[in-house]
Residue, then its C-alpha position, 0 to 999 in steps of 0.5 A: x365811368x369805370x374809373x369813377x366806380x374805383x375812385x369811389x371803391x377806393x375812398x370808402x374802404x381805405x380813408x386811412x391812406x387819404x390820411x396820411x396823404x395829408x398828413x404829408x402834405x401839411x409836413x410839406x407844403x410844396x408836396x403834390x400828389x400824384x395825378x389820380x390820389x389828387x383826383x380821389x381827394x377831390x372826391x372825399x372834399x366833394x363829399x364833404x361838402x355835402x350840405x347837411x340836413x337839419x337835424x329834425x329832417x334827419x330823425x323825428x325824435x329831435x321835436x321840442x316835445x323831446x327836449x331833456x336835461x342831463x340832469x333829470x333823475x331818470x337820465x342822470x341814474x343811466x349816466x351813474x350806471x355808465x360810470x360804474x362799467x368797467x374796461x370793455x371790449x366787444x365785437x361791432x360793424x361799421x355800416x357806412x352809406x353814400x349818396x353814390x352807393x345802392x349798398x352801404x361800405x361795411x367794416x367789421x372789428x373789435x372795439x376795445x374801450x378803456x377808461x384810461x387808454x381810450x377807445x381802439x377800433x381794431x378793423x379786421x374786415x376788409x382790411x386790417x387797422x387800428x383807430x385809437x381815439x384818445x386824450x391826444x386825438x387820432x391815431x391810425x395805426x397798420x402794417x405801415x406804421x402809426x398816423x396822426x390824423x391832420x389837425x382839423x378843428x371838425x375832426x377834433x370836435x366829432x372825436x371829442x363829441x364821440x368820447x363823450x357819448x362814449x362815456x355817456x357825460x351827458x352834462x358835457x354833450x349839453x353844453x355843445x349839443x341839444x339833447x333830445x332822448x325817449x326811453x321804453x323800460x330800459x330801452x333808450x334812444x338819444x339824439x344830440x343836435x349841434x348847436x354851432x355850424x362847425x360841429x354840424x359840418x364836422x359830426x352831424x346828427x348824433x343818434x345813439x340807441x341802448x339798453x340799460x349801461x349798453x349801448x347798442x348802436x351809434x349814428x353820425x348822420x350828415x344828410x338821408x343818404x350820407x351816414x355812419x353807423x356803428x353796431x355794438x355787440x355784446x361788451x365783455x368786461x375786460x382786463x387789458x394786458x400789457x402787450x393789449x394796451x401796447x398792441x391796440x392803445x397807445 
């Protein structure tokens, strides 16, 4: 028991390891790894596997009633406003819930957004790293150097589908998802409903909340139990020097 409650600590605060440990293996395939990282990896596919709940089981504002089109005019104006925001950053945290855990794993950082470079998660708490997802895919970057994440077409299509939201391209994320949304004033919520099984498996239910050009809050949920949470503080606008970019883009 004691070293299943490890096996799970380990897996829901340091997955960039995990990444790297498959990045070896696909460099090398008669690479195996040692007895404990194959029984943790077990564990992350196990959790992969979870079945995942449909999308109207996951969040009641996916209903017909809610259907929307990209280009309607009130949805088409936020979008327009998105266009016009400039390279940002901002505090966040990152709440993630397991079927395992009472309490969600949370993760603290700065997110730098930029439209050339693409978005950088710098985690600060508990442990230090950068996510960049950008045109080229994802890249973990800490102390030990720079990660390519393996080549998976869910991971692709979830970072893909992350970037658009990011963006707020609805007329991309139509052709993928179902786009379901409820605005109050400048309050908003949308949920983007995939449409083929591989982007359920791999992304889940999208749910992402804001106010006017800000987002505020950004779900991936797989089932009831099983999801990532993203909260966005305020953006500052932000000119990115030279050594940022270096630093936390690539």
């Amino acid at each position: 028991m004691r070293e299943r409650k490890q096996n799970r600590r380990a897996i829901v605060r340091s997955a960039p390891v995990w990444l790297r440990l498959l990045c070896r293996a696909g460099k090398n395939p008669g690479y195996r790894p040692p007895a404990v990282a194959r029984g943790r990896l077990a564990l992350i596919l196990a959790g992969l596997l979870v079945s995942v709940a449909s999308a109207a089981e996951l969040d009641p504002l996916v209903d017909p009633a809610n259907r929307i089109a990209p280009n309607e005019p009130a949805w088409k104006a936020l979008a327009a406003e998105f266009a016009q925001k400039p390279d940002a950053s901002a505090r966040f945290s990152e709440q993630r819930f397991f079927p395992f855990r009472q309490k969600p794993v949370e993760l603290r950082g700065e997110s730098r957004v930029s439209s050339r470079h693409g978005l950088s998660l710098h985690y600060t708490e508990p442990e230090e790293r950068t996510v960049i997802l950008d045109t080229q895919g994802v890249l973990v970057r800490d102390a030990r150097g720079d990660t390519a994440a393996p080549a998976d077409p869910r991971a692709n299509a979830a970072t893909a589908a992350l970037g658009r939201v990011l963006r707020f391209d609805l007329d991309a994320l139509a052709a993928d998802f179902e786009l379901y949304g409820r605005r109050e004033g400048r309050a908003w919520t949308l949920a983007f409903a995939p449409r083929a099984a591989e982007l359920q498996q791999g992304v889940g239910l999208m749910v992402v909340a804001g106010e006017g050009a800000s987002m505020h809050r950004i779900e991936f949920r797989r089932s009831p139990k099983q999801y990532v949470a993203i909260l966005l503080g305020p953006a500052r606008p932000t000119i990115f020097t030279a050594d940022e970019i270096r630093r936390y883009f690539r």
